[in-house]
C-alpha positions as CSV (number, residue, x, y, z in Angstrom):
1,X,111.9,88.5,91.0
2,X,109.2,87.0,89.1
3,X,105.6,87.2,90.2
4,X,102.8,88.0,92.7
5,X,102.5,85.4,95.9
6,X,99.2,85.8,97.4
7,X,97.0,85.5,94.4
8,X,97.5,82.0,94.2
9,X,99.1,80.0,96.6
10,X,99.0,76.6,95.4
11,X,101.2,77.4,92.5
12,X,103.0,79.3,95.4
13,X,103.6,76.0,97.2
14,X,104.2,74.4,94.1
15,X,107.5,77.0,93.4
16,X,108.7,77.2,96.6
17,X,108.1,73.2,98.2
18,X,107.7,71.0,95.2
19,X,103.9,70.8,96.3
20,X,100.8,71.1,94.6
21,X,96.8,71.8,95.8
22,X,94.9,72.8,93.4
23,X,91.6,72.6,95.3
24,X,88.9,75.3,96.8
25,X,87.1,75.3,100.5
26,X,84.3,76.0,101.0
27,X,83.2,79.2,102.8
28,X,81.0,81.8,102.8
29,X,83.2,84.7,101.7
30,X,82.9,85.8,98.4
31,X,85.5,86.6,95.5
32,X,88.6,86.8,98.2
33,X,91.8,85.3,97.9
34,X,90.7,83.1,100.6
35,X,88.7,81.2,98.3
36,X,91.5,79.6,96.4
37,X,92.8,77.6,99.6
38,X,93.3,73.6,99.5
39,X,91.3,71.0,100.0
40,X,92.3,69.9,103.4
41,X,91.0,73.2,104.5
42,X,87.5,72.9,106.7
43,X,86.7,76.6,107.3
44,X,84.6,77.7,110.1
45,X,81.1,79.7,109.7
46,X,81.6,83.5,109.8
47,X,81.1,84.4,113.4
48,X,81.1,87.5,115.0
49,X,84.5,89.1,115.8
50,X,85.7,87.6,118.3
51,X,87.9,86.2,115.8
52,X,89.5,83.8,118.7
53,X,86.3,82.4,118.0
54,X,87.0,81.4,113.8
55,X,89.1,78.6,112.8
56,X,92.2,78.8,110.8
57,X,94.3,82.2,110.9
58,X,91.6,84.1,112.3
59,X,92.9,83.7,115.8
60,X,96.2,85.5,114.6
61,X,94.6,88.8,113.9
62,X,94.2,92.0,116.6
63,X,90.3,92.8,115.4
64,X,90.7,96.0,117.3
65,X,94.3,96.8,115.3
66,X,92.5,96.1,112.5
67,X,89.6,98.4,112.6
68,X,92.1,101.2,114.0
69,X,94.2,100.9,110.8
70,X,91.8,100.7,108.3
71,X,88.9,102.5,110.0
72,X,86.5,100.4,109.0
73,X,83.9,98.0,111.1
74,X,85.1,94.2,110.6
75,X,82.3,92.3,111.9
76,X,83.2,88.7,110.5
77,X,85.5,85.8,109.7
78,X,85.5,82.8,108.7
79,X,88.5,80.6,108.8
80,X,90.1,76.8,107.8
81,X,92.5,74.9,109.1
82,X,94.7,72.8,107.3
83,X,96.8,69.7,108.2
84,X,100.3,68.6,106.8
85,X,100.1,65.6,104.9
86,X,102.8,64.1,102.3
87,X,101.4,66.5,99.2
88,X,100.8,69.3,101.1
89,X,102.6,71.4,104.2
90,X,99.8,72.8,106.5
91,X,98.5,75.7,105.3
92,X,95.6,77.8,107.0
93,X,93.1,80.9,105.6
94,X,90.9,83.7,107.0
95,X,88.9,86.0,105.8
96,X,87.6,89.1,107.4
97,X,84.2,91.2,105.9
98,X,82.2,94.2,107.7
99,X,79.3,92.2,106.8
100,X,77.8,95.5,104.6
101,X,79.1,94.5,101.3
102,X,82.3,91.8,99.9
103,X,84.5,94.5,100.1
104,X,86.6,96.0,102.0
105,X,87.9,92.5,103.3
106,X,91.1,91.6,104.9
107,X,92.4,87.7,103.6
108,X,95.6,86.0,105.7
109,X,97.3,82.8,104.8
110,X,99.8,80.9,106.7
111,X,101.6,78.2,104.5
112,X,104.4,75.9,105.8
113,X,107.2,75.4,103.1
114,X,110.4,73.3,102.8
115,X,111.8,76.3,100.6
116,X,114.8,78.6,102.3
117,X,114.2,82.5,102.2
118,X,116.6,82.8,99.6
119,X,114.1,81.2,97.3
120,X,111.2,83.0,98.9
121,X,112.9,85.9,98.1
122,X,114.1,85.2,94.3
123,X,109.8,84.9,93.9
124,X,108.3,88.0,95.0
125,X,107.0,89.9,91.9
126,X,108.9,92.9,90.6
127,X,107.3,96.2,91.9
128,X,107.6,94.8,95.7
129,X,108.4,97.0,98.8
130,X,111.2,95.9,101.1
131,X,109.7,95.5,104.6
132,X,112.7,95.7,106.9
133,X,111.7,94.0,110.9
134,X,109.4,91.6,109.7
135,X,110.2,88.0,109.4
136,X,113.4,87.0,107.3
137,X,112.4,88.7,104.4
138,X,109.0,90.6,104.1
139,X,107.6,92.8,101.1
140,X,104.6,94.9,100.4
141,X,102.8,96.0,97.2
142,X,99.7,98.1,96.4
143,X,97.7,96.2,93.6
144,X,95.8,98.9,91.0
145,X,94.2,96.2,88.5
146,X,90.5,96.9,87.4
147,X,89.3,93.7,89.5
148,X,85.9,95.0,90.2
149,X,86.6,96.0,93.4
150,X,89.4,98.9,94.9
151,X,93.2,98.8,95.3
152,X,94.3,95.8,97.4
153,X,97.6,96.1,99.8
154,X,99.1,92.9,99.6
155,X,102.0,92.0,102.2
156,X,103.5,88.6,103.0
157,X,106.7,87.5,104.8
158,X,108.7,84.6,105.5
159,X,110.0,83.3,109.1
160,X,111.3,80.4,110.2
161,X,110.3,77.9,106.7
162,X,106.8,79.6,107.1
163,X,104.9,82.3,104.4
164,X,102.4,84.5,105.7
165,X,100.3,86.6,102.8
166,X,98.1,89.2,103.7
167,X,95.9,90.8,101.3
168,X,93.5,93.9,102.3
169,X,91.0,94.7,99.6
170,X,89.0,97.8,99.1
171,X,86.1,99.4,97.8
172,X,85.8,100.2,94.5
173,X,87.0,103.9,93.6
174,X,89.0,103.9,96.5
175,X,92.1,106.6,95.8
176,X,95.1,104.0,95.5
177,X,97.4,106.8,98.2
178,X,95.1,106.2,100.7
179,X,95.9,102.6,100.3
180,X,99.6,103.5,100.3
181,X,99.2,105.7,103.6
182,X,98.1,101.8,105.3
183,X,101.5,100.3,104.9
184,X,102.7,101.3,108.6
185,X,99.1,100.4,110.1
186,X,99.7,97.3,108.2
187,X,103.0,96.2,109.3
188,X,102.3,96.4,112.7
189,X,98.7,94.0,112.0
190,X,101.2,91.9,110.6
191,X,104.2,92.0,113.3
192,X,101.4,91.1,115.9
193,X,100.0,88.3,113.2
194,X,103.5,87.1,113.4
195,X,103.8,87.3,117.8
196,X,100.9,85.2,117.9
197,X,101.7,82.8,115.2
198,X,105.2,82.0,117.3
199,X,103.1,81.8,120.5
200,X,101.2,79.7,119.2
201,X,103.9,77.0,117.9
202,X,105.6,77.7,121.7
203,X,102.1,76.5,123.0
204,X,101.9,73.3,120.9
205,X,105.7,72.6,121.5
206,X,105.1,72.7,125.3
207,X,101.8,70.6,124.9
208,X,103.3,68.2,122.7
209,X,106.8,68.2,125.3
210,X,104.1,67.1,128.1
211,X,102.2,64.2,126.5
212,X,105.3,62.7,125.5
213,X,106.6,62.8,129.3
């Protein structure tokens, strides 16, 4: 195991699919993870949650299972979707804020990659969590760093030649146990991320099925 997913995800994509995109979208959510998504990404305006209503990976999240877990009023998101094209797999963002300050936040990729799970896998950083019912192969890890703001839970997992990264961000001075006490709340945000991700490619397979009869 050799090093941290989420913070970066181009050099993620470059690891894993022999890809590279190096660029930014833009967005109104401030120093997130979110903010270092490609190029091809168009992200929506924050709306209100609904977050059916934001573009990208925004649709993916249970608001209400959010604010249950982490007991904290998300209000906005603001989301970019991402098309495949022969540099880049697809790759979509969101970002979640309560709208009162730039943190707590919750930030979600979803990044297609040619790369098996065994090479997911040999990548995660060393200090990760097994997550066992999640995906293929799934991890978590609490991040203390002095960053400015609190301890951040990050959790990704792969399924089906797509990565899913998940990064939830407090305030500063937050007690990093708390943040440890999340991981259940967390996995279950995630399993539901990862129900309505598969729906979703059911949906399109269907569609797609139809127009071509």
């Amino acid at each position: 195991m050799r090093r941290a997913l989420i913070a970066l995800p181009a050099a993620l994509l470059l690891a894993l699919a022999a890809c590279s995109d190096d660029g930014t979208p833009e967005g109104d959510p401030v120093d997130t993870a979110a903010n270092e998504s490609s190029e091809s990404s168009s992200p929506s305006a924050p709306v209100e949650l609904d977050l059916a209503d934001a573009a990208g990976a925004c649709p993916f999240i249970d608001g209400a299972t959010l604010n249950s877990v982490t007991g904290e009023d998300f209000r906005f998101a603001s989301g970019g979707p991402g098309e495949e094209t022969e540099e880049a797999p697809a790759q979509l963002t969101c970002a979640v804020q309560t709208g009162e300050a730039a943190y707590p936040d919750l930030t979600l990729f979803v990044i297609g990659t040619e790369a098996k799970v065994e090479i997911y896998e040999e990548e995660l950083a060393d200090g990760t969590e097994k997550i066992d019912g999640l995906g293929e192969a799934a991890y978590w890890i609490v991040h203390t760093e002095d960053t400015g703001a609190g301890p951040a839970l990050e959790m990704g997992w792969y399924n089906g030649g797509t990565i899913f990264e998940m990064r939830y961000t407090t305030p500063a001075d937050t007690d990093p146990a708390a943040v440890n006490e999340l991981v259940g709340g967390f996995t279950e945000l995630a399993k539901g991320i990862a129900a309505a991700h598969a729906a979703n490619l059911w949906l399109a397979s269907v569609a797609k099925t139809e127009q071509a009869g």
